[in-house]
Chimera marker file (.cmm) of the C-alpha trace (Angstrom):
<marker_set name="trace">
<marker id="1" x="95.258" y="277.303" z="-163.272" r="1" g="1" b="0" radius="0.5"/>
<marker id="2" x="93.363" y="276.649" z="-160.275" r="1" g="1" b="0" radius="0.5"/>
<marker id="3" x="95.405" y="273.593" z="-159.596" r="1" g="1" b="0" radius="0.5"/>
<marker id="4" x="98.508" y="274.851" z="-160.136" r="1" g="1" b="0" radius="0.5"/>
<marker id="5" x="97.799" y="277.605" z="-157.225" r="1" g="1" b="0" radius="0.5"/>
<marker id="6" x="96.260" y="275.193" z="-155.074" r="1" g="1" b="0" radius="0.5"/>
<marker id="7" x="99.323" y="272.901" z="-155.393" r="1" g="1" b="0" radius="0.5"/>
<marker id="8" x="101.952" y="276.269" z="-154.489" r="1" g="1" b="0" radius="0.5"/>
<marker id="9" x="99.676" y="276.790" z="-151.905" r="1" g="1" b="0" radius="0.5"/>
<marker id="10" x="100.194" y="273.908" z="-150.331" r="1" g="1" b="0" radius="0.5"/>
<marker id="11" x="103.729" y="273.657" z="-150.810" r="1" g="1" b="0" radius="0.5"/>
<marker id="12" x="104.143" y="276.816" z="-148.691" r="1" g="1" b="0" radius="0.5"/>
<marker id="13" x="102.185" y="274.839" z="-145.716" r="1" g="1" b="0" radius="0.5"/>
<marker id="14" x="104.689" y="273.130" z="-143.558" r="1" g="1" b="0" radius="0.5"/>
<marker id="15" x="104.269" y="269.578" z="-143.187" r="1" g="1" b="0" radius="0.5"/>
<marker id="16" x="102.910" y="268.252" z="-139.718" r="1" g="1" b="0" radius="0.5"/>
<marker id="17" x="105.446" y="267.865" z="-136.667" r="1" g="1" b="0" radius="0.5"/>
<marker id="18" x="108.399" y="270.117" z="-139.599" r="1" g="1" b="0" radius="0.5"/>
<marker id="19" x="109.735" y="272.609" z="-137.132" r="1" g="1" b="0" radius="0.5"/>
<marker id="20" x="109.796" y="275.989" z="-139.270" r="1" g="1" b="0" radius="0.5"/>
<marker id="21" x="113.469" y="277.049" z="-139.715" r="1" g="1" b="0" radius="0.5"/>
<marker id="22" x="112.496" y="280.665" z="-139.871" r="1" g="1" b="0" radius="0.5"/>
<marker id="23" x="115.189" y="282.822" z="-137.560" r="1" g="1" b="0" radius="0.5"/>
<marker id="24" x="115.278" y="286.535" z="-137.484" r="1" g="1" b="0" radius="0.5"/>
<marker id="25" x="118.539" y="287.738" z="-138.830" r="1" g="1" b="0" radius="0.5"/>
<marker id="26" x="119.654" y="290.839" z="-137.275" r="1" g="1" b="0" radius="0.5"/>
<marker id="27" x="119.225" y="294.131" z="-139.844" r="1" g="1" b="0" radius="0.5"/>
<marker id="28" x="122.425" y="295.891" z="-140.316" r="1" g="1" b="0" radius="0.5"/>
<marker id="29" x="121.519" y="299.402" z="-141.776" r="1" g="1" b="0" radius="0.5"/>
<marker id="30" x="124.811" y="300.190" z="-143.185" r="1" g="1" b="0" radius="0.5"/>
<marker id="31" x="124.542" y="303.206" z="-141.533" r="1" g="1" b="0" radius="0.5"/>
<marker id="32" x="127.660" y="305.415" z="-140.609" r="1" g="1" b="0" radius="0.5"/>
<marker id="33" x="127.305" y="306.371" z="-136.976" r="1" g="1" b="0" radius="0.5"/>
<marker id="34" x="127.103" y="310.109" z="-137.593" r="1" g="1" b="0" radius="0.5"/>
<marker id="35" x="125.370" y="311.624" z="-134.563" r="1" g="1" b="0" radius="0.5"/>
<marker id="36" x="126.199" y="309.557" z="-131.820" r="1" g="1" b="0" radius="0.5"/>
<marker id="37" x="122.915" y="310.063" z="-129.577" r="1" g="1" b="0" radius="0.5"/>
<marker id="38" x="121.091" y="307.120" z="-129.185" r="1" g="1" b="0" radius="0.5"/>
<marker id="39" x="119.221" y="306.196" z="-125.744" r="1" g="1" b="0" radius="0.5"/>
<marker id="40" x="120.647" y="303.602" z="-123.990" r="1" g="1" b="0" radius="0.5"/>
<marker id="41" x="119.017" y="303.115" z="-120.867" r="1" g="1" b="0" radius="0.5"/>
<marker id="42" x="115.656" y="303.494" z="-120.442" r="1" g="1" b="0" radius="0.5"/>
<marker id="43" x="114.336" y="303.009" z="-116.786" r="1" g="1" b="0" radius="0.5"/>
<marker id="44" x="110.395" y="303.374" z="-115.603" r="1" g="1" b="0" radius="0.5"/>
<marker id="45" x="109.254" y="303.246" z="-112.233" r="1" g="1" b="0" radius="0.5"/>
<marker id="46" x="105.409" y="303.257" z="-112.448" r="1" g="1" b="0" radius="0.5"/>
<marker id="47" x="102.490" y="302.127" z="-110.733" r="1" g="1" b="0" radius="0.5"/>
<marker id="48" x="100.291" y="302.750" z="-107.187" r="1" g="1" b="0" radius="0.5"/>
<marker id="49" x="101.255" y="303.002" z="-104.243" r="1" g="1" b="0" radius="0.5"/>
<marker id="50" x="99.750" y="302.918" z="-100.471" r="1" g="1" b="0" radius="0.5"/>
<marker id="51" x="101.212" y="306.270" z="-100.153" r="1" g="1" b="0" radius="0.5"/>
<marker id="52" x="100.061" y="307.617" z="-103.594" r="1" g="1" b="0" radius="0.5"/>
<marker id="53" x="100.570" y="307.226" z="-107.442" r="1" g="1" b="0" radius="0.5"/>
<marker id="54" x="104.425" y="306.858" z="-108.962" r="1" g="1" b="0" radius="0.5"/>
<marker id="55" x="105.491" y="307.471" z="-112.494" r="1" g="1" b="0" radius="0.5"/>
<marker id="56" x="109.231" y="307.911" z="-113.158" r="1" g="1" b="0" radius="0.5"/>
<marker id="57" x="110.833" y="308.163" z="-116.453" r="1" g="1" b="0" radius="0.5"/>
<marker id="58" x="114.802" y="308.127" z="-116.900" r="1" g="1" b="0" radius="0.5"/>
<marker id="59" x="116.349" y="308.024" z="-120.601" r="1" g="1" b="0" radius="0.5"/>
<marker id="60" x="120.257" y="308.005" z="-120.731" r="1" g="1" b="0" radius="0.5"/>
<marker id="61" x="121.789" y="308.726" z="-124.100" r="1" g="1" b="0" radius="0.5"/>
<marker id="62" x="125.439" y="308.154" z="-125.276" r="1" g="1" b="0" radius="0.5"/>
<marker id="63" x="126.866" y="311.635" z="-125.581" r="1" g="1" b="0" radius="0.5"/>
<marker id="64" x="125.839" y="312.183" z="-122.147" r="1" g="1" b="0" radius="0.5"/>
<marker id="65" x="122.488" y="313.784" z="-122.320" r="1" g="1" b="0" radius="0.5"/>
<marker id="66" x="120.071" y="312.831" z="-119.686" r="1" g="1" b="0" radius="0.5"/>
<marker id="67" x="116.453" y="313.805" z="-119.172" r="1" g="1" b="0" radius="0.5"/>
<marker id="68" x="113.994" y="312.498" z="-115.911" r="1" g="1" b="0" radius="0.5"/>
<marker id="69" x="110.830" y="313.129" z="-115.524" r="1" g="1" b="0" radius="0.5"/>
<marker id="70" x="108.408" y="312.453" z="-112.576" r="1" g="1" b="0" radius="0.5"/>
<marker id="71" x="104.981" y="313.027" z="-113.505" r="1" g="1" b="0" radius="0.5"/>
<marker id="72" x="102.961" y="311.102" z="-110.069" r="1" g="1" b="0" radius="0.5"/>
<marker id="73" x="101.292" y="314.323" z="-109.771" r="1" g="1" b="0" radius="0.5"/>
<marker id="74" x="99.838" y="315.495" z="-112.786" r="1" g="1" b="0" radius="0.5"/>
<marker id="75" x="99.186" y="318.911" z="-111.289" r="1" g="1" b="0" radius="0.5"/>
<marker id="76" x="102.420" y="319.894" z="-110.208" r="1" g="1" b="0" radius="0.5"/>
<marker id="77" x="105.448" y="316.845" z="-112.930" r="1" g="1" b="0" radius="0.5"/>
<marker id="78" x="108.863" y="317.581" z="-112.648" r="1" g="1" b="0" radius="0.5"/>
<marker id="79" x="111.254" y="317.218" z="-115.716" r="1" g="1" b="0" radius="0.5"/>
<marker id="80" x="114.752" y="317.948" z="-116.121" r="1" g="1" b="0" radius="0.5"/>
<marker id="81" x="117.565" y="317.583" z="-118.553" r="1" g="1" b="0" radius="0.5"/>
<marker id="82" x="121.590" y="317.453" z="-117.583" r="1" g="1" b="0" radius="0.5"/>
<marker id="83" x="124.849" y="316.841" z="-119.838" r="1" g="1" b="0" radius="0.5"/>
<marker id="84" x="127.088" y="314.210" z="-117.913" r="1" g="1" b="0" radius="0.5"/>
<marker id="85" x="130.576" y="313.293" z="-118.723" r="1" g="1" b="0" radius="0.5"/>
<marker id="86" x="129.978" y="309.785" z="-121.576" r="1" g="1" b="0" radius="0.5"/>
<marker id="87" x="132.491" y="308.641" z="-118.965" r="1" g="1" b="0" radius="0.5"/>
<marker id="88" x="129.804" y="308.385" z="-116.339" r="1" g="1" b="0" radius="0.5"/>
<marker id="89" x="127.342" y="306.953" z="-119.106" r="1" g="1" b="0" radius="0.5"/>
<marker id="90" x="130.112" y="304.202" z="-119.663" r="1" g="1" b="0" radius="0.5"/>
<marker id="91" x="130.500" y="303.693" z="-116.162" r="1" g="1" b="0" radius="0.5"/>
<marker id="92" x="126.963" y="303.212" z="-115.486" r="1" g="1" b="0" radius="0.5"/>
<marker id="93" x="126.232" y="301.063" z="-118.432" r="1" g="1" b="0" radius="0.5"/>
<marker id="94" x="129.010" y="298.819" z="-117.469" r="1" g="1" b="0" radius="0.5"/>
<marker id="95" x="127.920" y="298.896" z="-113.618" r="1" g="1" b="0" radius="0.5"/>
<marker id="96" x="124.622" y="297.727" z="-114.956" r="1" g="1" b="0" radius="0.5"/>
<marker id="97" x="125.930" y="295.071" z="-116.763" r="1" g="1" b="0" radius="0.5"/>
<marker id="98" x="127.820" y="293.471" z="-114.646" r="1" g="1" b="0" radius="0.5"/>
<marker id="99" x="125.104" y="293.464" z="-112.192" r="1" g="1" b="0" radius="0.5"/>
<marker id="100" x="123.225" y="291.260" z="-114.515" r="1" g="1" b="0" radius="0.5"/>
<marker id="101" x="121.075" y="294.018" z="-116.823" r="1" g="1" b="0" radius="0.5"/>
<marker id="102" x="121.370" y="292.020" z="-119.714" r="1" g="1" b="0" radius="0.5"/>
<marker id="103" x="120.711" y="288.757" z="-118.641" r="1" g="1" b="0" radius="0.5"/>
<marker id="104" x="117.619" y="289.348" z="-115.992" r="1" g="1" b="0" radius="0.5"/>
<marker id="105" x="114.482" y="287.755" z="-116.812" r="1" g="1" b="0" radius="0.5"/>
<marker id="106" x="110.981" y="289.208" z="-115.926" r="1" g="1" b="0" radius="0.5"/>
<marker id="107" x="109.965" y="288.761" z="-112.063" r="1" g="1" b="0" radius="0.5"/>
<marker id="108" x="107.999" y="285.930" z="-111.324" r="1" g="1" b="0" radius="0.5"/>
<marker id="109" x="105.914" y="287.082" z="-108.473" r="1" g="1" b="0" radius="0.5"/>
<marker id="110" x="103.448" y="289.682" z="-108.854" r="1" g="1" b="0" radius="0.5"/>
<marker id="111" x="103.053" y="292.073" z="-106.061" r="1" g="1" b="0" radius="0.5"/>
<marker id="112" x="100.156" y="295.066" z="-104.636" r="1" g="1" b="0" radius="0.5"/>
<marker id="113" x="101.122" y="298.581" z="-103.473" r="1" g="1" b="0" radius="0.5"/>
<marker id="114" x="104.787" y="298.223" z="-104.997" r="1" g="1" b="0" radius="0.5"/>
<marker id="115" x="105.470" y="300.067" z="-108.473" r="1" g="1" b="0" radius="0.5"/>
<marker id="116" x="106.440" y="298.221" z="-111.447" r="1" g="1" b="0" radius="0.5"/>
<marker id="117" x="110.363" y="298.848" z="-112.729" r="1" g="1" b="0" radius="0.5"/>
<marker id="118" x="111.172" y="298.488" z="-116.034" r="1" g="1" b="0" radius="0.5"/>
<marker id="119" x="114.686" y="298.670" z="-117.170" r="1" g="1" b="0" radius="0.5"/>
<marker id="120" x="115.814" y="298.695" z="-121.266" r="1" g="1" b="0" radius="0.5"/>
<marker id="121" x="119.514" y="298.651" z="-122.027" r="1" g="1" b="0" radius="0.5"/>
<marker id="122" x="120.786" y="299.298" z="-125.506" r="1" g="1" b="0" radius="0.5"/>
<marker id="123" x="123.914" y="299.239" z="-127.300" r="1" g="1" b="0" radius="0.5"/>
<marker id="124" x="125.368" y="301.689" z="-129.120" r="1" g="1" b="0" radius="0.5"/>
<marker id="125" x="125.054" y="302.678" z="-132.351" r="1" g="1" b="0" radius="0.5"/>
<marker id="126" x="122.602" y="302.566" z="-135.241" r="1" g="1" b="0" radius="0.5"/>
<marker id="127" x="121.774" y="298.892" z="-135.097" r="1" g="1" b="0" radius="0.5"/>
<marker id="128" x="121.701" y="298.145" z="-131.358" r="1" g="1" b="0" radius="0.5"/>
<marker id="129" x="120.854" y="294.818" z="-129.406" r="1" g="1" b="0" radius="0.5"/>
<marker id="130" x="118.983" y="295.661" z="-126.518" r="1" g="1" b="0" radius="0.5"/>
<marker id="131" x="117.328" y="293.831" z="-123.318" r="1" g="1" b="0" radius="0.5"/>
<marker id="132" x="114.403" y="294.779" z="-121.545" r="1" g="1" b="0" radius="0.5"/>
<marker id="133" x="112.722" y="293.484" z="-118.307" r="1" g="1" b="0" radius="0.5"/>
<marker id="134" x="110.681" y="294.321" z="-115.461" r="1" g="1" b="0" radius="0.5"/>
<marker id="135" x="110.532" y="293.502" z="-111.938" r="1" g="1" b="0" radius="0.5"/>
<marker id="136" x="107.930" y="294.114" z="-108.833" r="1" g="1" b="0" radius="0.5"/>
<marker id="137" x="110.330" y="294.465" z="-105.684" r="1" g="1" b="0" radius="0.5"/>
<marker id="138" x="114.045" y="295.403" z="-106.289" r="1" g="1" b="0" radius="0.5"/>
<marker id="139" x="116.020" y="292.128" z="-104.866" r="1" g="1" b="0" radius="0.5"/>
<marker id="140" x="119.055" y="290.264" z="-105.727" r="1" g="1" b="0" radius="0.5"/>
<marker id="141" x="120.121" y="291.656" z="-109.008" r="1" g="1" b="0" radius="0.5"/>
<marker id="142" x="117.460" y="294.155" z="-109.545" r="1" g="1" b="0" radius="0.5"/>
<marker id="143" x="118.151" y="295.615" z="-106.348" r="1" g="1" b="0" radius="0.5"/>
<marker id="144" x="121.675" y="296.299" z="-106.988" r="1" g="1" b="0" radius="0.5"/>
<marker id="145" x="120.245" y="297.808" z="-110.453" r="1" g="1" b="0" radius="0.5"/>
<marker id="146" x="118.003" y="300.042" z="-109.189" r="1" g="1" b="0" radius="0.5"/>
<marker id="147" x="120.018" y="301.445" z="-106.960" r="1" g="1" b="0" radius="0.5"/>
<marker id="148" x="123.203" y="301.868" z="-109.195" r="1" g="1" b="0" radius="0.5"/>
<marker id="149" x="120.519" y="303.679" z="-111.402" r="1" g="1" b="0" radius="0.5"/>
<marker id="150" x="119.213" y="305.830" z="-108.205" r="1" g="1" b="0" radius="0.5"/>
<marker id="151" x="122.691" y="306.669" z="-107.434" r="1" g="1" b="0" radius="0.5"/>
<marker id="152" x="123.300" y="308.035" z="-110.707" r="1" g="1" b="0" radius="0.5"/>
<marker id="153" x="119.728" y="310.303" z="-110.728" r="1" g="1" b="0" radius="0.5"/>
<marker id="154" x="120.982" y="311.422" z="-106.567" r="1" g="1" b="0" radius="0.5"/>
<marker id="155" x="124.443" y="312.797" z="-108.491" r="1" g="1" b="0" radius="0.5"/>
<marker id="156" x="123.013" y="314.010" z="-111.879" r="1" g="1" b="0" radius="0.5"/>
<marker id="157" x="119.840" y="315.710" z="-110.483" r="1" g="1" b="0" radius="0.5"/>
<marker id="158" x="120.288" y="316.455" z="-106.408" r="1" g="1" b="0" radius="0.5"/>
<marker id="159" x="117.257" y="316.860" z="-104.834" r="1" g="1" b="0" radius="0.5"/>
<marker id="160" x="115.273" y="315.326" z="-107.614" r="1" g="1" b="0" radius="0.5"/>
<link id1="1" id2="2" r="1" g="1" b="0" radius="0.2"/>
<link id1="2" id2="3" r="1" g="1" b="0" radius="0.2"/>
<link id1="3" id2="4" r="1" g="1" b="0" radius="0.2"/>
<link id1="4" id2="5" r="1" g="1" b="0" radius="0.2"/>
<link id1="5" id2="6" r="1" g="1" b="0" radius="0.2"/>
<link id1="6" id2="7" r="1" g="1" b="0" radius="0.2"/>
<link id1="7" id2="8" r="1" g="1" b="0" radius="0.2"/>
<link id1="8" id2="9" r="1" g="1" b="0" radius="0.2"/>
<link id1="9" id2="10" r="1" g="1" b="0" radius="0.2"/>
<link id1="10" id2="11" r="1" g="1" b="0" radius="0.2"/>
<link id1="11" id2="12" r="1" g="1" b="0" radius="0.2"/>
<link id1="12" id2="13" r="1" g="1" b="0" radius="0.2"/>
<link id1="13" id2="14" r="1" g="1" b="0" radius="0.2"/>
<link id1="14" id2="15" r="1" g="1" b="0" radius="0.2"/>
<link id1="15" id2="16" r="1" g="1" b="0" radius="0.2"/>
<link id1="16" id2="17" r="1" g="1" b="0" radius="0.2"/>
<link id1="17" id2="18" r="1" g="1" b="0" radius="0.2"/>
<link id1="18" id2="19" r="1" g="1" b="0" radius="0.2"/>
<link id1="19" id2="20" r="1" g="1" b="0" radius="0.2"/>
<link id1="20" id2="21" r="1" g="1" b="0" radius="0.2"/>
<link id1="21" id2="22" r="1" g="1" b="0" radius="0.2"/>
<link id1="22" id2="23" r="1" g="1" b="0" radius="0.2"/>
<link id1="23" id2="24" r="1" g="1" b="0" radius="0.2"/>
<link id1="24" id2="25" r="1" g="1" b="0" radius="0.2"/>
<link id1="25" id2="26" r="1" g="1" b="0" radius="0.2"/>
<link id1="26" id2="27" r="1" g="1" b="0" radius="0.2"/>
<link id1="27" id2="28" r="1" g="1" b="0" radius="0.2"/>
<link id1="28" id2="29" r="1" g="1" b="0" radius="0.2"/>
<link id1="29" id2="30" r="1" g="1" b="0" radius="0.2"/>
<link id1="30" id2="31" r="1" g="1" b="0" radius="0.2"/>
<link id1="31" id2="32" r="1" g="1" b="0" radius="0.2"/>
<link id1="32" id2="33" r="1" g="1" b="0" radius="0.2"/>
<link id1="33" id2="34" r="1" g="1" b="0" radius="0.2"/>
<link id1="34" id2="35" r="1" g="1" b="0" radius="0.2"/>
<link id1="35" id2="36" r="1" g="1" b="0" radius="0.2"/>
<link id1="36" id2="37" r="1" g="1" b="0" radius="0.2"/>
<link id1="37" id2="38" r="1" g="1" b="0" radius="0.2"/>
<link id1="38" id2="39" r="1" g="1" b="0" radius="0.2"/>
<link id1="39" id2="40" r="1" g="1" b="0" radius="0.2"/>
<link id1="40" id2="41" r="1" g="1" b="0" radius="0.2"/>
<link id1="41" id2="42" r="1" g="1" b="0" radius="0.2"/>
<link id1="42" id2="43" r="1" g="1" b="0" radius="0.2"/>
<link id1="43" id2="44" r="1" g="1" b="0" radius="0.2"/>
<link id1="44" id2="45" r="1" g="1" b="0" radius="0.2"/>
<link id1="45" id2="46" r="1" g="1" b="0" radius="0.2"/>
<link id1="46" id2="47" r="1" g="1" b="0" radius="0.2"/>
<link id1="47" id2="48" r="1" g="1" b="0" radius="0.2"/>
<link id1="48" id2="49" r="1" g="1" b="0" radius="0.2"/>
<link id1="49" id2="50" r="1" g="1" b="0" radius="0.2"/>
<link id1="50" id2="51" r="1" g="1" b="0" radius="0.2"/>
<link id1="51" id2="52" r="1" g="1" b="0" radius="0.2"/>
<link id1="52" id2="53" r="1" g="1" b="0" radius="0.2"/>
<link id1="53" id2="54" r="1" g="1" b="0" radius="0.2"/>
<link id1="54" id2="55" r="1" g="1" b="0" radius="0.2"/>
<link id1="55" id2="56" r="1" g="1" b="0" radius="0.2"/>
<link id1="56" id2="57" r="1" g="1" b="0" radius="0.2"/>
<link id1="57" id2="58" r="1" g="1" b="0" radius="0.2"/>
<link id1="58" id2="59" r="1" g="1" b="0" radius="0.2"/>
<link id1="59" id2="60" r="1" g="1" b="0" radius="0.2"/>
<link id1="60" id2="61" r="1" g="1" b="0" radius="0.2"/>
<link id1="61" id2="62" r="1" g="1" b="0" radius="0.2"/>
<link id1="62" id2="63" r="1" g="1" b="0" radius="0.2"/>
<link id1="63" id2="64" r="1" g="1" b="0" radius="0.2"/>
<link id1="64" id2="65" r="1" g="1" b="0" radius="0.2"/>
<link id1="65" id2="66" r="1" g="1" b="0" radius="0.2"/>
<link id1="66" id2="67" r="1" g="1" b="0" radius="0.2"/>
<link id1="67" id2="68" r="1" g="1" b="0" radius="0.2"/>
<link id1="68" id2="69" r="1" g="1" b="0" radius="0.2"/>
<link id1="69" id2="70" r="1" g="1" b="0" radius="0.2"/>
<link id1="70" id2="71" r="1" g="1" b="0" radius="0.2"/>
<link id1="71" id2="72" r="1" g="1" b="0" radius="0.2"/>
<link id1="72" id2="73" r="1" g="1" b="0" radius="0.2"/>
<link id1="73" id2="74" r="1" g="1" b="0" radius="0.2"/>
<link id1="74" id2="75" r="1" g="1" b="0" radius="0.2"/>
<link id1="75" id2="76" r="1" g="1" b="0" radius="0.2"/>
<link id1="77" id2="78" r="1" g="1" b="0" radius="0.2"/>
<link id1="78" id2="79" r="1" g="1" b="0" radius="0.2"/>
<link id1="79" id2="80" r="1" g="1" b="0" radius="0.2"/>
<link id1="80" id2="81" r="1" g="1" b="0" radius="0.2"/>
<link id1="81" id2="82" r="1" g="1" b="0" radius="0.2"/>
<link id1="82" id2="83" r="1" g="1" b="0" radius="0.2"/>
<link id1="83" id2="84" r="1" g="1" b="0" radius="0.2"/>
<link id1="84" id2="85" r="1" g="1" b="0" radius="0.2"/>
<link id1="85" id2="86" r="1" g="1" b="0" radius="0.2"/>
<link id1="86" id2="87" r="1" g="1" b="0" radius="0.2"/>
<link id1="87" id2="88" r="1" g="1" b="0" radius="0.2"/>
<link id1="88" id2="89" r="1" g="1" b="0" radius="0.2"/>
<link id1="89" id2="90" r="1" g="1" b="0" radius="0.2"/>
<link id1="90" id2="91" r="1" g="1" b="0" radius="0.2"/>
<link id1="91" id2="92" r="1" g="1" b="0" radius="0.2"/>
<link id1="92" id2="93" r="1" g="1" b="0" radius="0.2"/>
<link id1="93" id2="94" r="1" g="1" b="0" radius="0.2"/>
<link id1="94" id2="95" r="1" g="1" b="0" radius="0.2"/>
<link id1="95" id2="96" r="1" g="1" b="0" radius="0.2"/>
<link id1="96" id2="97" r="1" g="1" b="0" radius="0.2"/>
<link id1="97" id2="98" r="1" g="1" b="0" radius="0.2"/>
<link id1="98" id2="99" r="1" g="1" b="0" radius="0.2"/>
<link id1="99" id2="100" r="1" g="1" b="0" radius="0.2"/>
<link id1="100" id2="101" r="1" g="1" b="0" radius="0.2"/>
<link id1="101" id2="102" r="1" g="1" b="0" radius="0.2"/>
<link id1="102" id2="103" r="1" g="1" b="0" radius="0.2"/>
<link id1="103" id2="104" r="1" g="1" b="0" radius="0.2"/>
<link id1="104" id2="105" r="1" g="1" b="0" radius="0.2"/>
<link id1="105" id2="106" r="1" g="1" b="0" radius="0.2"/>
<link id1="106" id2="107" r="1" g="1" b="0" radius="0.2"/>
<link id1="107" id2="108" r="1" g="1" b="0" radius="0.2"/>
<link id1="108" id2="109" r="1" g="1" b="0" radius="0.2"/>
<link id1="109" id2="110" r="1" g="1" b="0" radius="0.2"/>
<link id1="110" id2="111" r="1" g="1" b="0" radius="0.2"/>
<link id1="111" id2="112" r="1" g="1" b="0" radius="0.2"/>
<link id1="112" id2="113" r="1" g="1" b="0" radius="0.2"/>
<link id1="113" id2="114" r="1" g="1" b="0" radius="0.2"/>
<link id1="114" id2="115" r="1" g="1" b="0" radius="0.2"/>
<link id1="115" id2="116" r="1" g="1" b="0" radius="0.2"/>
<link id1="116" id2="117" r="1" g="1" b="0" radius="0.2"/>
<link id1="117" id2="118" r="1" g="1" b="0" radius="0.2"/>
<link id1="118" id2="119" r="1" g="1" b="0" radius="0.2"/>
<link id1="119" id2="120" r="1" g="1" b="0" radius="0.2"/>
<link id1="120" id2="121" r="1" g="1" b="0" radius="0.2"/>
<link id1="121" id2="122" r="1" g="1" b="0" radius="0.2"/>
<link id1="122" id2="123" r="1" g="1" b="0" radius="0.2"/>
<link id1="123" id2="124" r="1" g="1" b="0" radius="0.2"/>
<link id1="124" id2="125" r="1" g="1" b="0" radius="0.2"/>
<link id1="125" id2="126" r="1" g="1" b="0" radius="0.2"/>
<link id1="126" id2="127" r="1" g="1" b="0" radius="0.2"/>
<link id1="127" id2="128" r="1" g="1" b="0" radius="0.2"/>
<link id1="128" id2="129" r="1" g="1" b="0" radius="0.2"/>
<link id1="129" id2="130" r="1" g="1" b="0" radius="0.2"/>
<link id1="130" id2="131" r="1" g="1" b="0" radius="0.2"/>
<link id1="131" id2="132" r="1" g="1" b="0" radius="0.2"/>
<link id1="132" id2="133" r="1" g="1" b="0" radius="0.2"/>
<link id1="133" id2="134" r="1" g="1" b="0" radius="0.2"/>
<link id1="134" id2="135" r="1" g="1" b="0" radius="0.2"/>
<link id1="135" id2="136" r="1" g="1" b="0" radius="0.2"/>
<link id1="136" id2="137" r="1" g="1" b="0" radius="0.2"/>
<link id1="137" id2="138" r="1" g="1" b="0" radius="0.2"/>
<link id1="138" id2="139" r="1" g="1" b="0" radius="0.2"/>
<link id1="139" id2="140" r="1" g="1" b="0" radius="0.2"/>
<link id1="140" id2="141" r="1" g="1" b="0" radius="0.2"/>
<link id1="141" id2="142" r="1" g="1" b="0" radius="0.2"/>
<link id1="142" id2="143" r="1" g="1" b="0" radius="0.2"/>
<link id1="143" id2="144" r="1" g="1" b="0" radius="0.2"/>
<link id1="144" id2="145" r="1" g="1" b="0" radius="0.2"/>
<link id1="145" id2="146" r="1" g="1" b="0" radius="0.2"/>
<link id1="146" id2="147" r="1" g="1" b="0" radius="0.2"/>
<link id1="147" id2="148" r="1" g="1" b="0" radius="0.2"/>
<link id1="148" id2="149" r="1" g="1" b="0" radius="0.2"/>
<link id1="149" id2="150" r="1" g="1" b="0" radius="0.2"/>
<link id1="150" id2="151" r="1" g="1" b="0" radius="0.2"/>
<link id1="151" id2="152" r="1" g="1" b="0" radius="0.2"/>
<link id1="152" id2="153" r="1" g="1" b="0" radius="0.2"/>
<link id1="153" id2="154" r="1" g="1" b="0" radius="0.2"/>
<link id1="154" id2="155" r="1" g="1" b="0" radius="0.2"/>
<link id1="155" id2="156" r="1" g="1" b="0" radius="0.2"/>
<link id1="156" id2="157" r="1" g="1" b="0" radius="0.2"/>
<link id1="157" id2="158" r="1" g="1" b="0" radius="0.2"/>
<link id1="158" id2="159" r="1" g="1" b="0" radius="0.2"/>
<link id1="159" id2="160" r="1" g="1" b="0" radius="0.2"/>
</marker_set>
């Protein structure tokens, strides 16, 4: 007995310089798409500053629902919720992408006094792919990101 489950485990040890061909397979649910409200941009802006803390928080849903909060000062945060057009969602998502939201890696250089930005893009529906990365100084791509995405919070919340 003792043999026969030192031999199966063995056989489940791969065999030096065998490259595992373990790949995750993408889970479809099966789901039907009922309630179409999934997030599908989630942006943080977080971190010190010379000037003082920051901690921004946008989600952006599908239907068109759309809540910010800015809690930097956690005696007086700010929070709102709007209802845009899923036109301007669409718009926005596709801005994003073009611009490179799915395909940016991580920064590379690390930087003081600047807030980190974080930026997660989803697809729609139940089963979603998604892409998420985070940069120090908005440059290049991740400048024209954040402010597309600034743009949008300027005409969904004025003033905010």
């Amino acid at each position: 007995m003792l043999r026969h489950s030192l031999l199966l485990a063995l056989s489940a040890v791969p065999l030096a310089g065998e490259r595992s061909s373990f790949r995750p397979v993408p889970v479809q649910s099966g789901c039907v798409n009922v309630i179409q409200h999934e997030p599908l941009l989630v942006y943080e802006v977080t971190g010190s500053t010379l000037i003082g803390p920051v901690d921004l928080h946008l989600v952006v849903y599908s239907d068109g629902a759309v809540r910010i909060a800015d809690i930097a000062d956690t005696d007086a945060p700010l929070a709102d919720r709007g209802l845009v057009d899923p036109e301007a969602v669409s718009d926005l998502m596709l801005d994003l992408e073009r611009y490179g939201g799915m395909l940016e890696c991580d920064a590379t250089i690390q930087a003081t006094d600047v807030p980190l930005h974080t930026l997660t893009m989803l697809k729609a529906g139940t089963d979603p792919r998604g892409h998420t990365y985070s940069w120090w100084v908005p440059e290049g791509a991740s400048g024209a990101i954040a402010a597309r995405i600034e743009l949008f919070i300027a005409e969904v919340f004025p003033g905010f």
